[in-house]
C-alpha positions in Angstrom: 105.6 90.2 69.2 107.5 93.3 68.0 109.3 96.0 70.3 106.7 98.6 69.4 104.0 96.5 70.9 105.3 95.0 73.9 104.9 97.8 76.4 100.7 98.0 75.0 100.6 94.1 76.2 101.8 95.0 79.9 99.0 96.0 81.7 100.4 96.9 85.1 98.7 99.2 88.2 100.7 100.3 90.7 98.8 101.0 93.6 99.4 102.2 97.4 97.6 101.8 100.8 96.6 104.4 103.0 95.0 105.7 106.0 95.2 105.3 110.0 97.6 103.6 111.9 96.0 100.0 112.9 93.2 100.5 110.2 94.4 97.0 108.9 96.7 98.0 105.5 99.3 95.2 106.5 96.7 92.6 106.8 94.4 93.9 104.0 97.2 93.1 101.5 98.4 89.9 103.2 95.1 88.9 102.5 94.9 90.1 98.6 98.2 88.1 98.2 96.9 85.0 100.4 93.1 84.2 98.7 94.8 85.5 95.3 97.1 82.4 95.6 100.1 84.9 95.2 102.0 83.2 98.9 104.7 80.8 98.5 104.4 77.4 100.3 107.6 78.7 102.8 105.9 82.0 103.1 102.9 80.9 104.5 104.3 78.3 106.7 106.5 81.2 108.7 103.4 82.8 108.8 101.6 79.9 110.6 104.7 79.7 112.7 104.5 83.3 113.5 100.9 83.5 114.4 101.4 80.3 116.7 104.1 81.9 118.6 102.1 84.8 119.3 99.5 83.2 120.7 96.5 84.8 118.0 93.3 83.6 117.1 93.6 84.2 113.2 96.4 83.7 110.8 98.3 87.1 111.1 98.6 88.0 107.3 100.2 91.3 108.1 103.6 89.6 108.5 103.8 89.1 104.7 104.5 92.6 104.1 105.8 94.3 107.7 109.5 92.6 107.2 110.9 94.9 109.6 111.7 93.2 112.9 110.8 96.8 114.6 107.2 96.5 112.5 106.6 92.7 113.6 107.3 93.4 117.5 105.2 96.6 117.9 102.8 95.4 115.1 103.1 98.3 113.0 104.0 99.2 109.6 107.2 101.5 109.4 109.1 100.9 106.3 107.7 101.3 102.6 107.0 97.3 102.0 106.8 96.9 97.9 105.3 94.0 97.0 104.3 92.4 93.4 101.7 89.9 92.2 99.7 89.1 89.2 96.2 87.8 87.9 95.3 86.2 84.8 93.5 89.8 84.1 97.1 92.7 85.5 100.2 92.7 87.1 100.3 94.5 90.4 103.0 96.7 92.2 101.4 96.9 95.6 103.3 100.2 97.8 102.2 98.9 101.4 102.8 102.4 103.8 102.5 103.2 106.8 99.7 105.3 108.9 102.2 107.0 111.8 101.9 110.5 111.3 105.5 110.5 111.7 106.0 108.9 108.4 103.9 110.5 106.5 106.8 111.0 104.6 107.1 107.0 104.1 103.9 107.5 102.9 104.7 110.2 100.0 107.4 108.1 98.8 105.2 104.9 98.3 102.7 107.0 96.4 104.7 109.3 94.0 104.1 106.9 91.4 100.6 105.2 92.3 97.8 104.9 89.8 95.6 103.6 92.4 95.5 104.7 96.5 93.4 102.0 98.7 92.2 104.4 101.7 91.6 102.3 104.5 89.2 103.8 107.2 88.2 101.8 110.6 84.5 101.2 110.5 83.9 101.9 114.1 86.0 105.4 114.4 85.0 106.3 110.7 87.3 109.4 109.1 90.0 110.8 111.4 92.9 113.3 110.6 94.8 110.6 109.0 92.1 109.6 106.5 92.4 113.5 105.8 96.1 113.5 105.5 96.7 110.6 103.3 93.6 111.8 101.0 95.3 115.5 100.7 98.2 114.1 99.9 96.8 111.6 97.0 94.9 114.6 95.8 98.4 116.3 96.0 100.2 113.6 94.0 97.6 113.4 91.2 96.1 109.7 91.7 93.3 109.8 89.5 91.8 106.7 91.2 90.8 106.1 95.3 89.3 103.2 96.5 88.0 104.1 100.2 87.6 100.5 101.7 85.5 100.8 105.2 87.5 98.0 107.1 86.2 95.6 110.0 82.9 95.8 109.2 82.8 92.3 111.4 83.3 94.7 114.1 79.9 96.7 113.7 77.1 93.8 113.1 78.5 94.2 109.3 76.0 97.9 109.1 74.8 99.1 106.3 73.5 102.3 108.2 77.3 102.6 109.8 79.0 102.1 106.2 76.7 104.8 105.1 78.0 107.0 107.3 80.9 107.2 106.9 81.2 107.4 102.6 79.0 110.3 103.6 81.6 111.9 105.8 84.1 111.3 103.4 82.3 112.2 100.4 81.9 115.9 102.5 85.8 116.0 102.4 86.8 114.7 99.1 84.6 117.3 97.5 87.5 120.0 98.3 89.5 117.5 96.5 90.6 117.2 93.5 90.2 113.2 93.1 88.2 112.2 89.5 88.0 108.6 90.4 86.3 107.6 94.2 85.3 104.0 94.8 83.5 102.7 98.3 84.1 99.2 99.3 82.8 97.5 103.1 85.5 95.3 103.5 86.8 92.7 106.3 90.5 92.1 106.0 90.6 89.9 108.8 87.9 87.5 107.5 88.4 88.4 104.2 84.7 89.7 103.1 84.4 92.1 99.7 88.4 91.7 99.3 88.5 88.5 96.9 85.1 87.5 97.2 82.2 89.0 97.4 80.5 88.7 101.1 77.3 86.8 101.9 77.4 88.1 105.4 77.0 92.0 103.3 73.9 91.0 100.7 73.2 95.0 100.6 76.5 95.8 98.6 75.5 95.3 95.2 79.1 96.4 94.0 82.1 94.3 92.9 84.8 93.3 95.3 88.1 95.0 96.2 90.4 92.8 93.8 88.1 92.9 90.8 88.0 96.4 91.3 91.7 96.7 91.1 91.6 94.3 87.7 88.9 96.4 85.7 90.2 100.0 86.8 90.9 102.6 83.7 94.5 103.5 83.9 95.4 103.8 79.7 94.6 107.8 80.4 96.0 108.6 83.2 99.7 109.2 81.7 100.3 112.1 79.8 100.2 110.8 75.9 100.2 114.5 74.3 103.3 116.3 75.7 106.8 114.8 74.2 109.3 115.0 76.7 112.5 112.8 76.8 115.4 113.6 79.7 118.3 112.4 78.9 120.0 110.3 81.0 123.5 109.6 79.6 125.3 110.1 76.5 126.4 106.5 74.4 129.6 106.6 72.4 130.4 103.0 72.1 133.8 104.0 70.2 134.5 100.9 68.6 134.6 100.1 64.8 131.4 98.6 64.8 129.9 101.8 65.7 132.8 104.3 65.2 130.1 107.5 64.9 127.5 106.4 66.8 125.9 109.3 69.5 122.6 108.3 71.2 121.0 110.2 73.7 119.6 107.7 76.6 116.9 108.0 78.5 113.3 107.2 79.6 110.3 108.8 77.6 108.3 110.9 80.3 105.8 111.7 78.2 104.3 111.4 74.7 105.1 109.8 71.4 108.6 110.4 69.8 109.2 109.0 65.5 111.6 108.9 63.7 111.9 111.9 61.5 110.3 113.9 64.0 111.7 117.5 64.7 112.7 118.6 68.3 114.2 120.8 70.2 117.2 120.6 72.8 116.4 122.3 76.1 117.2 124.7 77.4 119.7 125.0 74.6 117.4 125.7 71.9 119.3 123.9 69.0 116.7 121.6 67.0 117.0 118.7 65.1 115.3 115.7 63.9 115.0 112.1 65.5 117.2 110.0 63.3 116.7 106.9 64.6 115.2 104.7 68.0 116.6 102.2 69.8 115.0 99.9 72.4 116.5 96.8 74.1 115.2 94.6 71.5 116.4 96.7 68.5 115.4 99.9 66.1 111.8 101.0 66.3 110.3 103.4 64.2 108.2 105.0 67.2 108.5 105.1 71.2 106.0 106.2 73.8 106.3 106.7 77.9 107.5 105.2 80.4 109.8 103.3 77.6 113.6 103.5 78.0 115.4 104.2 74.7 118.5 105.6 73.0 117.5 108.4 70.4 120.0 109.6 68.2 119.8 113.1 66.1 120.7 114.3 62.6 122.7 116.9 63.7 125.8 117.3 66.1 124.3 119.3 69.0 125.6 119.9 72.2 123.3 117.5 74.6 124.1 115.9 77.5 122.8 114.3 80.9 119.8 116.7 82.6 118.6 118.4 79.2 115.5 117.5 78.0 113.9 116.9 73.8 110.7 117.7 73.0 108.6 118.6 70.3 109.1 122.1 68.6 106.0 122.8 68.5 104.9 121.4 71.9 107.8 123.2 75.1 107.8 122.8 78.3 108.7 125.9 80.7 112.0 126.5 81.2 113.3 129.1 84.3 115.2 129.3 87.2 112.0 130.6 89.5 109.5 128.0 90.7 106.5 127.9 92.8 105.7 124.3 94.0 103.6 122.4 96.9 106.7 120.6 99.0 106.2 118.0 101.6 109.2 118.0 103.8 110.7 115.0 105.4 113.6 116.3 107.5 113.6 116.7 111.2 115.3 120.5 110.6 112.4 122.7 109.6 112.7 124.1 106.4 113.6 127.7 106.5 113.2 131.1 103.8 116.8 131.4 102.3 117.9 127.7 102.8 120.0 126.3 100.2 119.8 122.6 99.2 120.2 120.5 96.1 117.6 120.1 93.6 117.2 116.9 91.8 114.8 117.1 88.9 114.1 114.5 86.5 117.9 114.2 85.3 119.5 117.2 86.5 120.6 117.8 89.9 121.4 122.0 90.9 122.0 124.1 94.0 118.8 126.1 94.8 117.9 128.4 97.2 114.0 129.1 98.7 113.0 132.1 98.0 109.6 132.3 100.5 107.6 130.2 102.2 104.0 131.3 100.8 101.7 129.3 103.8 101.5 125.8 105.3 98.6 123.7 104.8 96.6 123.0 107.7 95.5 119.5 107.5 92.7 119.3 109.3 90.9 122.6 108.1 92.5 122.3 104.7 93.3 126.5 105.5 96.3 128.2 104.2 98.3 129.5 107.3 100.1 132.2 105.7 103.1 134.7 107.1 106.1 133.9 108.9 106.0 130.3 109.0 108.4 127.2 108.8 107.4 123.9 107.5 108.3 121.5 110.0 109.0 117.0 109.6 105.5 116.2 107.7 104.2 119.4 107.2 102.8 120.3 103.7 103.2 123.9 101.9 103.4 126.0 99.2 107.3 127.9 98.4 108.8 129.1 95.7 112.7 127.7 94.8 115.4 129.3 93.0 117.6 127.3 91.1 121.3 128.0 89.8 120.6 126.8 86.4 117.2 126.7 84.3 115.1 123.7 85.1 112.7 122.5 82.0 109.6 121.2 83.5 105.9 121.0 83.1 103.1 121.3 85.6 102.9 118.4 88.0 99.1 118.5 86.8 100.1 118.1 83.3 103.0 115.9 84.1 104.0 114.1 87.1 107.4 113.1 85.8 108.9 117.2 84.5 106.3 118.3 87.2 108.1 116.8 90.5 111.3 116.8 92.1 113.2 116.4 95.7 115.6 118.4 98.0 118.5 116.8 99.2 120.5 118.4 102.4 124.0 119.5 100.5 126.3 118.0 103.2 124.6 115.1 104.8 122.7 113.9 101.0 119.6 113.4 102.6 116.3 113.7 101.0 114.7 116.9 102.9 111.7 117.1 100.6 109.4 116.3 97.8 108.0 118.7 95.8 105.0 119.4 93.1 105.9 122.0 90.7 102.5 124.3 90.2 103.9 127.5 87.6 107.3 129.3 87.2 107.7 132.9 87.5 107.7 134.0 84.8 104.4 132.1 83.6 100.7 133.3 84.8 99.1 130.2 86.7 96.2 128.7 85.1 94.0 128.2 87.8 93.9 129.8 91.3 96.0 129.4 94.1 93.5 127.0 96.2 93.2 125.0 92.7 96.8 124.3 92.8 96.6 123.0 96.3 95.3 119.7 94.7 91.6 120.9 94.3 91.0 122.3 97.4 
């Protein structure tokens, strides 16, 4: 098989759980992994250990992904658990997070780069604030695909009036949304009904089951294929006789198709050139798409280096200092007009200051609470940044690589926030303000 062709073969969804705190993520993806055959001999036996130990009825499947000994005493899910397992149809990257409201910001990170968000919902107390949260926030991060799984279903008489219910309260609130792609699954973690198999104790669901859902869904759209954009990473300049004038830009491909021969641009430069050749781990290719990780190398001697950006002359991304951008902030200090932090942006990292602080979201209304506000741990909201050099960027619509970025504290390094990049100042948004909020 050549290099051009072995990133089409890999057909990999990477997909995250959401939803309530004791809604059964944990044990949902134990039991993917367990009747998927994906648990190791050892694994399971610590398991059956485990579950003896604590005295429970069932096999406690959770444990496979709450490794923390903090999660396994109180039973929760704390950390990000990342998990990976295949079929004989995909490969799977599974983002298990947790339901606290006080890591929601767990939660963001696990699902920055999800195709797929499972939205778990407790049959008997149906959609709660948290359902709302995590769903604003998928919206928010552009998952094209949500699979709302009604869970313990054993728990109600297995009720097709009950599970009926609740896809209608949900439906209500995903219509503000802006989510293309809903499924809804009755599910039973515990027992293992409509995860791996379909249920015989739920004859009335006539759809398919949770896993063969995850093996059929659509993903070969849902990257951008139309907008070339390449930061680069590092600069190679092997300086050896074998190579004495070689100068390759490194990087990975964020988005569309680069050739050889083709002419770009340097941003925020300006200077253009042509692609003179591509290289890949396995060699020279003639063409390279994203999410590929290549060395390009140009025509011409231009002044490029580590957090500038090709693309296509005839295709630009924006390029200012003045943002406007959703953030959801992480940090214990509440983000404040006028703070300064560091902004790290595809390959470039900057000193920025916030300009404003346009509203906070109100995650139960979906309401924009505007004036002099503060975005506290968790909170979601809309601000505009100022940056000390020009970023290059797309809209995180258009592109969810050039379209996000984080804050980082300037003296202790810690990740404050992540944000969603909506329009720049000096461009005229496309859609209205609400539109921008994810659909709302």
């Amino acid at each position: 098989m050549s290099s051009d062709t072995t990133y089409l073969s890999m057909d990999l969804l990477r997909f995250t759980t959401a939803g309530s705190v004791d809604d059964g993520k944990s044990t949902l993806i134990g039991r993917l992994l367990y009747d998927s055959k994906a648990v190791f001999e050892d694994q399971l036996e610590a398991i059956e250990r485990a579950t003896e130990q604590r005295g429970e009825d069932h096999l406690n499947l959770s444990l496979l992904t709450d490794g923390l000994r903090a999660e396994r005493e109180q039973g929760i899910t704390i950390d990000v658990a990342y998990r990976y397992f295949a079929t004989p149809r995909r490969k799977f990257i599974i983002a298990d997070t947790p339901g606290h409201i006080q890591y929601t910001r767990n939660m963001v990170t696990g699902a920055s780069t999800a195709n797929l968000a499972i939205v778990l919902v407790d049959a008997r107390k149906g959609v709660i604030e948290q359902t709302c949260r995590h769903s604003f926030i998928a919206s928010l991060l552009r998952i094209p695909h949500v699979v709302l799984c009604v869970n313990k279903m054993d728990l109600v008489g297995w009720s097709e009036e009950r599970f009926n219910e609740i896809v209608a309260q949900y439906a209500a609130f995903a219509s503000r949304l802006d989510i293309p792609d809903i499924k809804f699954i009755p599910i039973s973690a515990l027992h293992g009904d409509n995860v791996v198999d379909a249920s015989a104790r739920m004859p009335w669901y006539q759809g398919s089951p949770l896993l063969y859902t995850l093996e059929t869904v659509y993903i070969g759209s849902d990257a951008n294929h139309v907008d070339p954009r390449f930061p680069v990473q590092t600069v190679i300049r092997p300086n050896h006789d074998a190579h004495h004038d070689f100068r390759g830009f490194a990087g990975r491909i964020a988005g569309g198709v680069f050739k050889r021969g083709d002419e770009v641009v340097a941003l925020p430069s300006g200077f253009s050139s042509r692609v003179k050749s591509i290289h890949g781990p396995d060699g020279e290719l003639t063409s390279a798409f994203a999410p590929m990780s290549v060395a390009i190398t140009l025509e011409d001697e231009i002044d490029l280096s580590r957090g500038d950006q090709l693309a296509k002359a005839n295709n630009q991304p924006q390029v200012s200092q003045t943002i406007d951008a959703m953030i959801c902030w992480f940090s214990e200090k509440p983000l404040q007009s006028q703070g300064k932090y560091l902004i790290r942006h595809t390959t470039r990292e900057a000193k920025c200051a916030i300009k404003a602080i346009r509203y906070k979201v109100n995650i139960n209304t979906l309401h924009k609470q505007e004036g002099d506000v503060s975005l506290g741990m968790n909170d979601i909201g809309r601000i505009q940044i100022r940056s000390s050099v020009p970023l290059v960027f797309d809209a995180y619509r258009r592109n969810r690589t050039t379209g996000s970025f984080i804050l980082v504290d300037e003296f202790t390094h810690a990740t404050v926030g992540a944000g969603m990049i909506l329009w720049a100042e000096s461009a005229e948004p496309a859609r209205t303000d609400i539109a921008d909020m994810g659909g709302l």
